[in-house]
N, C-alpha and C positions, 0 to 999 in steps of 0.2 A: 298337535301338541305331543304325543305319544312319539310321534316317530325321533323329533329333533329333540325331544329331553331323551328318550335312549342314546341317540348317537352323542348326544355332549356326558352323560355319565354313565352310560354303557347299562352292566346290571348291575340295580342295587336295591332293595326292599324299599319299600314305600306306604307309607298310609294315608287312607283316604277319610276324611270326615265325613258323614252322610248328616243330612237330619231331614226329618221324614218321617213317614210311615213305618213301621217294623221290616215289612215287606222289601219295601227303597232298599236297606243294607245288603239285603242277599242278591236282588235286581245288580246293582251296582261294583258288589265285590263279582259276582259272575261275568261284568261286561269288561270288568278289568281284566282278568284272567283269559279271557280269550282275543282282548285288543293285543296284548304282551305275549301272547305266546309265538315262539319262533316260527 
């Protein structure tokens, strides 16, 4: 999912909805940041 939504809109900021545990938010904004880094 990651690779083909970059390549059709290159870089652009994005948010994620989480809902979950407290924990979930930071879990999940850190998986993002290291899936997307170049």
């Amino acid at each position: 999912i990651f690779s083909s939504t970059s390549e059709k809109w290159g870089k652009s900021d994005v948010g994620v909805l989480v809902c979950g545990p407290p924990g979930l938010e930071s879990s999940v904004a850190a998986e993002c940041r290291n899936i997307c880094q170049p």
